[in-house]
N, C-alpha and C positions, 0 to 999 in steps of 0.2 A: 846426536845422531838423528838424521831424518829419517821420518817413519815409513820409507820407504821397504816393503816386502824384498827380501834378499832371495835369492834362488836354493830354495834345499837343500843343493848339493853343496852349499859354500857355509852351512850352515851346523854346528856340532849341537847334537841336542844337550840341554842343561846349560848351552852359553846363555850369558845374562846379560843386556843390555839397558839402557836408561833414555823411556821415551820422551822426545823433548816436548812432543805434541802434548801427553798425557801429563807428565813429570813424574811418573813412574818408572820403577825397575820394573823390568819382565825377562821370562826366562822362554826359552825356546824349546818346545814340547812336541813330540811326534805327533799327528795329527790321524794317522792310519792305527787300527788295531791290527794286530796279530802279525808273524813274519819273523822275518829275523833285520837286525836296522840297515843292512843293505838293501833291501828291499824296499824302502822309504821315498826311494827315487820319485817327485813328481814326475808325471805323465803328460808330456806335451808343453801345455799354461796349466796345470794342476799344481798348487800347492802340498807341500806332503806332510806339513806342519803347521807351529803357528807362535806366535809368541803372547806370553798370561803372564797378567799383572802376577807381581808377588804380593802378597799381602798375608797381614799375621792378622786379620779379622776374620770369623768365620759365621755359617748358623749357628752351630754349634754354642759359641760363648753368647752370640744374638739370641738365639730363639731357642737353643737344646736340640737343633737339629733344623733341619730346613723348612720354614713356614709357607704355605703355601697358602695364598690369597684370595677368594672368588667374588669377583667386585660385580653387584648389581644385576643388572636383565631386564630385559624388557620390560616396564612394570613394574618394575623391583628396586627396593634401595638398602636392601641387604647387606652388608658386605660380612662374610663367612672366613673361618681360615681352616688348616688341619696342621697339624703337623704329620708331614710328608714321610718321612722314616717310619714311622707307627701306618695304622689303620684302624679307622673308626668313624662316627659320624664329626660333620664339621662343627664348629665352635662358632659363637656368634661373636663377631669383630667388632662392629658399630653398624651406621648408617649413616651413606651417602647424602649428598644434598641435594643429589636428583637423580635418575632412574637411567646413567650410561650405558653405552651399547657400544662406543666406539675403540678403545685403546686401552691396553694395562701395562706397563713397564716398572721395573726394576732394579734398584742397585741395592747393595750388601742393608742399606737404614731404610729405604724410602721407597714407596708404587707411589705413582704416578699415573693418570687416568683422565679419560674424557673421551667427549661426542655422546649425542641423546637425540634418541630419534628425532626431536624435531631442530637438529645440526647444531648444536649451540656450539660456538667453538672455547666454551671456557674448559679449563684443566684443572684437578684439583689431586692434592697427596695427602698420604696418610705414611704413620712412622710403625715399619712393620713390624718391631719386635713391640709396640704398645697395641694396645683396644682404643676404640674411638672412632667417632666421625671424621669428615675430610677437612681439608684447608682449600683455599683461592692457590693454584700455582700462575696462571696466567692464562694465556688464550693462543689457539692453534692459527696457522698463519693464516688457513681458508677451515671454511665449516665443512666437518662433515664427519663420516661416523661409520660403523665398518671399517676398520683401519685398523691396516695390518701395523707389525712394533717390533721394536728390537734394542736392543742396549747392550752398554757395558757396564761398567763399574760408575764411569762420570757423564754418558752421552747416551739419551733417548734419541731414536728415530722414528717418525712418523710415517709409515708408506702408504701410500694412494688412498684406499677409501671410496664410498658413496655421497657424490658431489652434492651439494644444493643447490643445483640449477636444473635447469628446464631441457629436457624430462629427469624428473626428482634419482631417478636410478643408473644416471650414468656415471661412469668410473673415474676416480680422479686419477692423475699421476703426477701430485705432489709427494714431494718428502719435504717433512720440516724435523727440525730436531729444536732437543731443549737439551742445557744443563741443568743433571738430576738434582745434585747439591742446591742449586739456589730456585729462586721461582721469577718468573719470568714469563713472557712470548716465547713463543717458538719460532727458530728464524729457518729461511730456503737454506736446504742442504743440495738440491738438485732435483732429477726425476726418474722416474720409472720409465723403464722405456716401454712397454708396454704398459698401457694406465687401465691397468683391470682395476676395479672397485674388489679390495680384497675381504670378504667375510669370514676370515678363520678367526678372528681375535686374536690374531697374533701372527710371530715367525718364529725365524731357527736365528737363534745368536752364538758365538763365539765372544772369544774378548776383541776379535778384530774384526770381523765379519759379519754384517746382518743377513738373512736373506726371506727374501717375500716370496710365497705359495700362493700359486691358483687366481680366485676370485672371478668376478663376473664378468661379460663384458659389453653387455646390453643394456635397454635401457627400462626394463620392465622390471617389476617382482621375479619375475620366474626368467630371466635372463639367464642365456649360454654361459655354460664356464667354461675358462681357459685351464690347461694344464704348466702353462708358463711357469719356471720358477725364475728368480735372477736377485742377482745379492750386491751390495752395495761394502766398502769398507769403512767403518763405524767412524775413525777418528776423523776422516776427512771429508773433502765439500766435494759432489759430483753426482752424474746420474749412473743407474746402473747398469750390469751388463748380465749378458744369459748366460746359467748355473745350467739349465737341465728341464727337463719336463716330471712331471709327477705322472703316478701311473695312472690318476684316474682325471678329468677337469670337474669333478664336482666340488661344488665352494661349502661354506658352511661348516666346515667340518674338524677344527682343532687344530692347532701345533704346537709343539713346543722344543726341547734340546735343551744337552747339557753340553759343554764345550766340544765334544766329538761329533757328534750323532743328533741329527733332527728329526723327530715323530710327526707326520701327517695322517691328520683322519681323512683317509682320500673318497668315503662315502658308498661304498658299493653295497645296496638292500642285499636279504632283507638284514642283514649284519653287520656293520661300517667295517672296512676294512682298512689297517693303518699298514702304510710304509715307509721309508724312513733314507736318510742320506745322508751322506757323510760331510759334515760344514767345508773342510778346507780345501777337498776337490771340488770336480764341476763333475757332473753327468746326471742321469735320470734316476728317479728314487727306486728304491728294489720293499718286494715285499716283505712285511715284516709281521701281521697276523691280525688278529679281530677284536674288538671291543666288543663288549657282552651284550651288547644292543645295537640298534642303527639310531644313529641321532645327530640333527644336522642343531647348527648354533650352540653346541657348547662350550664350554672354557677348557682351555688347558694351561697348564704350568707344570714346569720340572726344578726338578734336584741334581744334582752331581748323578746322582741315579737313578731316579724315577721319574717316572710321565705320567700326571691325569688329566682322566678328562673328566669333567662335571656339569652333568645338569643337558641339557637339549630341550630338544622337541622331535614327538616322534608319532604320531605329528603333537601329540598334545603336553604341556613340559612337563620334565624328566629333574628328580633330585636323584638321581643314582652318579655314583661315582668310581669309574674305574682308574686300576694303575698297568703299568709295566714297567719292566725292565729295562731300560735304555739301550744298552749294550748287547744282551739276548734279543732273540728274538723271540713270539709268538702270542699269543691271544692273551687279552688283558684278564686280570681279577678285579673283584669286587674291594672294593676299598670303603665303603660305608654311605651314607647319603649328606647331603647338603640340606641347610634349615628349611627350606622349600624348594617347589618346585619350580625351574624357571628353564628359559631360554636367551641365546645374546648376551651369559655372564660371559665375563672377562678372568684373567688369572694373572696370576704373578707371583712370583716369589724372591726371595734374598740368598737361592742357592743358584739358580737357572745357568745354563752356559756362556754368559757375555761375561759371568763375572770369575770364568777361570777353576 
């Protein structure tokens, strides 16, 4: 069967199909909370569902629950973890081989990571249910750092970023992807059509869908941000198309998601305010409450159910760590601190929403 998206309505939830792109079974999953299942009907080009890998691997048998990652910062070659279901302070992982600032992705065994302030395009992973330093995965197709991410189970994607050219701060609108499982370059998957330089350290993933938030689109340090979102679909090659605006264009400021629902730190002083939207429609994000501080460049990563964010600068860096509730709304708790203080860490996990 090609992996071609079927219309909602042709579509009975719980049917299970086998993707020949992936070579997985997936089964087909309502993508809307609440209602009754007639009500499912997409709206317009709105998806109303989505189709997830099956798998009988979980955190749970991996790690006792969803491990959550926080790889380096500016300065920093820390890399920290928590366990996500719990709260407390984080746990020391290893240490990096150099001080990233650009990428953290995910599948069910493996993050995967890179870019460092001064663009290097090499990539390096770590095997998340162990402790340790990183390995060589290979190198990004162009340099650069700030880069937004997304994945599934088998497929990282690289979005746009802060280019290394002349002038140092302008936006790229590559996408490259890699396969998680092996190591490698990263080869053209397509572009951005708008080529913001994205600062969140991340995006909102599905198992089928990426999508990239915000980011800059200047050529300075203190460059305009766009409110742009727009998403791409994971297994295949192409550029992207427009999902929706976020409610604020302040960059800097966190993402993350679990298969339904994606968390933006959209930055509104003096208390960041996060919103949040739904992966498998399109429209604009809705408000969703506040994080315990305002703090631009921090890391986020989620679970099946939870969102943090860790670590900023506000202006001077931030080990605080807060969580939420995916699916609720409203103002974030205190979840514990990170080994230091830093800013431009990265996040990831082996529960997050690409992996269903």
């Amino acid at each position: 069967m090609a992996h071609e998206e079927l219309s909602p309505l042709n579509i009975t939830p719980g049917a299970i199909r086998f993707n020949t792109d992936s070579m997985k079974l997936e089964y087909f999953r309502i993508g809307m909370e609440g209602g009754s299942t007639s009500s499912y009907a997409g709206i317009g080009t709105m998806a109303a569902g989505e189709w997830v890998q099956i798998t009988t691997d979980t955190p749970d048998i991996q790690t006792g629950g969803t491990r959550g990652v926080i790889v380096c910062g500016r300065s920093h070659t820390n890399i920290d973890y928590v366990n996500m279901s719990s709260t407390g302070n984080a746990i020391t992982f290893g240490t990096a081989s150099d001080n990233y600032e650009g990428f953290a992705l995910a599948s069910r065994t493996r993050g995967v990571f890179g870019g460092t302030l001064g663009y290097g395009v090499n990539m390096k992973f770590i095997t998340i249910s162990s402790t340790g330093g990183d390995t060589t995965f290979g190198d990004m197709s162009v340099a650069r750092r700030s880069i937004g991410s997304c994945s599934n189970s088998t497929r990282g994607v690289l979005m746009g970023g802060l280019a290394n050219t002349s002038p140092s701060y302008s936006g790229s609108n590559v996408l490259d992807y890699i396969t998680i499982a092996s190591t490698g370059d990263a080869v053209d998957f397509g572009d951005l059509y708008s080529g913001a330089g994205n600062q969140t350290g991340g995006g909102w993933s599905s198992s089928t869908r990426g999508v990239h938030l915000c980011g800059t689109t200047g050529t300075t340090p203190n460059a305009s941000g766009t409110n742009i979102i727009q998403y791409i679909t994971i297994s295949t090659l192409g550029n992207s198309a427009d999902f929706g605006d976020a409610q604020s264009d302040t960059a800097n400021r966190g993402t993350s998601s679990n298969s339904v629902r994606g968390i933006h730190g959209n930055g509104a002083s003096p208390v960041a305010t996060l919103d949040y939207g739904t992966i498998a429609t399109l429209g604009n994000t809705v408000d969703f409450g506040e994080l315990t501080r305002d703090s631009s460049y921090p890391a986020s990563t989620a679970s099946s159910t939870r969102a943090i964010f860790a670590g900023g600068a506000s202006p001077s860096d931030q080990d605080v760590i807060d969580y939420v509730q995916i699916m609720s709304t409203g103002n974030a708790v205190d979840f514990g601190n990170l080994t230091n203080a830093r800013k431009l860490c990265m996040g990831l996990s082996n529960g997050h929403g690409g992996l269903g």
